[in-house]
C-alpha positions in Angstrom: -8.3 125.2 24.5 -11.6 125.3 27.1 -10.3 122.2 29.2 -13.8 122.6 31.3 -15.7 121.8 27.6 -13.4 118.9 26.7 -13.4 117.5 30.2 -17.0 117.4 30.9 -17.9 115.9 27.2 -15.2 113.2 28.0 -16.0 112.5 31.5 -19.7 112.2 31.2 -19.5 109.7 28.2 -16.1 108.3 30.0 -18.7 107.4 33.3 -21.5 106.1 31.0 -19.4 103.7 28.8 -17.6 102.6 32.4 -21.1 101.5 33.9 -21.3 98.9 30.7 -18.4 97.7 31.0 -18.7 96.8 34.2 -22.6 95.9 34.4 -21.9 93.2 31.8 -21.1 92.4 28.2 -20.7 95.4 26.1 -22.2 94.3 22.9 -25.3 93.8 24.2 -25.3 97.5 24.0 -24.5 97.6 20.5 -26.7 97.8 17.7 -26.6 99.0 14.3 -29.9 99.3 13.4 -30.8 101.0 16.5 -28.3 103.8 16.1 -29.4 103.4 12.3 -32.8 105.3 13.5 -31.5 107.5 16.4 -28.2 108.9 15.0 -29.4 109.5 11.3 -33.2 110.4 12.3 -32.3 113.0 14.4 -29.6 114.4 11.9 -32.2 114.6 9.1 -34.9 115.6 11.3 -32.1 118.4 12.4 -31.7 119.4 8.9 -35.2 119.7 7.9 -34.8 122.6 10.6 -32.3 124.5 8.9 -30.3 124.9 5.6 -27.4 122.8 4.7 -24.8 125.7 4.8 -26.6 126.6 8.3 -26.4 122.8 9.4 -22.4 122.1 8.3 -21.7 126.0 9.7 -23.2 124.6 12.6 -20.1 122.1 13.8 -17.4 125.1 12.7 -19.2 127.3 15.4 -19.4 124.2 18.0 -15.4 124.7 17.6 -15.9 127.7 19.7 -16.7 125.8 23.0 -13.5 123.8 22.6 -11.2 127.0 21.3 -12.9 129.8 22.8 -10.9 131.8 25.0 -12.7 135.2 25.9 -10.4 138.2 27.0 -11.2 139.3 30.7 -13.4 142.5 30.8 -11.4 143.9 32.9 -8.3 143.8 30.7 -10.8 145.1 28.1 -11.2 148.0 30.6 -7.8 148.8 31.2 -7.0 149.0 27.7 -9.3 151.1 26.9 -8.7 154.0 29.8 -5.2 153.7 28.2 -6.2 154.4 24.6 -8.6 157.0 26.0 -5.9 158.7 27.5 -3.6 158.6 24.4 -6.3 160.0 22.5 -7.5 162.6 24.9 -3.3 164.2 25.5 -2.4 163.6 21.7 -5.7 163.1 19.5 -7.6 160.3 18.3 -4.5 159.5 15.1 -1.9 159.0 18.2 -3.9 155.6 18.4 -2.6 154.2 14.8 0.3 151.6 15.3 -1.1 150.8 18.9 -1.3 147.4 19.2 -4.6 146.3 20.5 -5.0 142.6 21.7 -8.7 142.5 20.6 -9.7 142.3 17.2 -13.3 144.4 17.7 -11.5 146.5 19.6 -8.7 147.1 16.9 -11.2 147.2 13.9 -13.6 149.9 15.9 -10.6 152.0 16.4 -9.2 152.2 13.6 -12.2 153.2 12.0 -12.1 156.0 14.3 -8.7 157.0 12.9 -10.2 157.0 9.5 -12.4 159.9 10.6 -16.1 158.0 10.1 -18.3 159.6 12.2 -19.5 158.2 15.8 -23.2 157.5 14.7 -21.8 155.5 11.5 -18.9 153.7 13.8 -21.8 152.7 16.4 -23.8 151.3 13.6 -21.3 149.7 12.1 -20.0 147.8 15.1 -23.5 147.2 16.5 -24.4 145.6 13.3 -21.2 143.0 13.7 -22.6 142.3 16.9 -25.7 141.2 15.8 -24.6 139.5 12.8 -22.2 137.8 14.7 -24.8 136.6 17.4 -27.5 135.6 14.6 -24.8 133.1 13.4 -24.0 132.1 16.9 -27.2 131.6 17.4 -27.9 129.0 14.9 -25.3 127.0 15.9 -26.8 126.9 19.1 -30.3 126.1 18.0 -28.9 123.3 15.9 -28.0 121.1 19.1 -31.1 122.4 20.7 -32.7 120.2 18.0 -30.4 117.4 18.7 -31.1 117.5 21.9 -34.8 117.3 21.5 -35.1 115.3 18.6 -32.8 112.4 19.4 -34.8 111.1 22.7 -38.1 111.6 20.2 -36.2 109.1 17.6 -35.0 106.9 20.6 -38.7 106.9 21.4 -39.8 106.2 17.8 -36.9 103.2 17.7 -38.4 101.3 20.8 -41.8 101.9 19.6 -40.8 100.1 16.4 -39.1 97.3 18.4 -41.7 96.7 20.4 -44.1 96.2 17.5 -41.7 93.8 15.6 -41.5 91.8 19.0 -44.9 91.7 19.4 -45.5 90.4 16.0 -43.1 87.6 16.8 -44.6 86.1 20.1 -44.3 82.7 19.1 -40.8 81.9 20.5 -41.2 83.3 24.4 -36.9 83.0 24.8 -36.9 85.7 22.0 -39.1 88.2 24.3 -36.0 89.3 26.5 -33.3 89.9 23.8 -36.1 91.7 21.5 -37.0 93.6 24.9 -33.5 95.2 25.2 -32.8 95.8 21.4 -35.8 97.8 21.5 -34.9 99.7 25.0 -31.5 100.6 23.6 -32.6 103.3 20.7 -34.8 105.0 24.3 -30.8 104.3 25.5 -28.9 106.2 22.6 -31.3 109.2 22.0 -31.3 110.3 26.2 -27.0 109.4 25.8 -26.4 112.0 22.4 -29.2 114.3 24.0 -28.0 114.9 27.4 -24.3 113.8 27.5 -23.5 115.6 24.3 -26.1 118.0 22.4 -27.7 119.9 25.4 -24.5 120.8 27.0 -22.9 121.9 23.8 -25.7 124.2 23.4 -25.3 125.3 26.5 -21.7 126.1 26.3 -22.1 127.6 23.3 -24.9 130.1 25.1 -22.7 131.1 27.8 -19.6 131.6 25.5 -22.5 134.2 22.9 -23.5 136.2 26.2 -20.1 137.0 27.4 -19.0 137.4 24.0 -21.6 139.9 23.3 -20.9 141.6 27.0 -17.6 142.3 25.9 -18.5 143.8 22.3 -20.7 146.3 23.9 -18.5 147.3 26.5 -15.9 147.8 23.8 -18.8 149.5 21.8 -19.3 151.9 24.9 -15.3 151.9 24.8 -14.9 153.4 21.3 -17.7 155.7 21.7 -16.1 157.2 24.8 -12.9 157.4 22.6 -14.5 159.3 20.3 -16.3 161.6 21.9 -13.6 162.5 24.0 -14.8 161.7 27.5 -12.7 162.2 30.5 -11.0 158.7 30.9 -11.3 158.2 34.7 -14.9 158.8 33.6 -15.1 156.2 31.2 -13.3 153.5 33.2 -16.3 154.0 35.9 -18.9 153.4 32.8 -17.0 150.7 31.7 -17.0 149.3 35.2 -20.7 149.5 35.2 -20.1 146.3 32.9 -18.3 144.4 35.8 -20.3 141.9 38.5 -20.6 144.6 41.9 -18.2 142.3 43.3 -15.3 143.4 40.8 -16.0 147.1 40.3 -14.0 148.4 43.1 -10.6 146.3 42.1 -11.2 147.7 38.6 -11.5 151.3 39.9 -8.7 151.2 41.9 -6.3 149.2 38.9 -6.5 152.4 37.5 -5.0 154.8 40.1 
């Protein structure tokens, strides 16, 4: 569980709902046919986007931000000098019945063991990685289109409640409650926009890129395997994957 996701998503909506309860009465802020407009416009706009497997796959891959828990590279690293030097004393079939703790990993290596060639293992793997990323990626565009649809349908709900006040001038008292039914669609689109959709999309970019940084360091990991390359050798590649900052420890966990 990403407490950082679960925690911001909370707090931010926790602060927002605070400041109404205090500023006043709370149902003032509620009303159905404003979230009528902003909730199920901006789905359906959403969904005009994409397909309907793409737009319910969509909320499986927002799991990620809450369950994701990426291995450190530099455990990545030290696992694989290991298995390098397994391989390189005993051959690359002293690696079956090694437990690996990453499935990529695990599933590149034991296509090694099977004998498939490195250019057919590299293309194999590299193609996961996009595929994977191409479906990571819709998820991701999906609350992008939240995020700018639902202010655009907040906009679209006031405009409409301003022209149904304004065709109702007669009563002058009615201006001021007709005023703030119309100001709260503006009120509900900028809430699921910023508060919820934009940060899950960016939460779900981060977790892609250093999802994808660890599949081609593993990549460059089984390739080294493969080939046979010396494995003090391949830990400094490897490391070449690592912020400057962290290169050294890495080098030295090694010795």
């Amino acid at each position: 569980m990403d407490i950082a996701t679960l925690l911001g998503l909370v707090g931010g909506m926790g602060v927002i709902i605070a400041s109404i309860f205090l500023g006043g009465s709370v149902g003032t802020f509620v009303n159905i046919p404003s979230i009528t407009v902003v909730v199920g416009g901006t789905f359906m706009v959403t969904l005009s986007q994409i397909s309907l497997a793409q737009f319910l796959g969509s909320f499986k891959v927002a799991g990620r931000a809450f369950k994701h828990q990426s291995i450190p590279p530099e455990q990545l690293i030290e696992e694989a000098v290991a298995l390098a030097n397994v391989a390189r004393r005993e051959g690359i079939l002293a690696l079956e019945g090694k437990e690996i703790n990453d499935p990529f990993l695990e599933n590149g290596i034991k296509m090694c063991i099977d004998g498939h060639a490195t250019e057919i293992v590299n293309k194999m793997l590299s193609k996961d990685i996009n595929l994977e990323l191409e479906r990571q990626n819709t998820g991701i565009l999906m609350f992008k289109s939240i995020g700018q649809a639902a202010p655009a349908m907040g906009m679209i709900g006031t405009l409409i409640g301003l022209v149904q006040m304004l065709a109702n001038m007669d009563d002058p008292k009615s201006i001021g409650p007709a005023m703030a039914v119309a100001l709260l669609t503006t009120l509900y689109g900028a809430v699921i926009a910023n508060a919820l959709a934009l940060p899950m999309a960016a939460k779900l970019k981060a977790i892609s890129q250093d999802e994808r940084l660890n599949k081609l360091l593993i990549l460059e990991s089984i390739s080294g395997i493969q080939e046979g390359v010396n494995p003090r050798v391949l830990q400094q590649i490897l490391t070449t994957y690592l912020p400057e900052s962290k290169r050294e420890a890495a080098l030295n966990a090694g010795k």
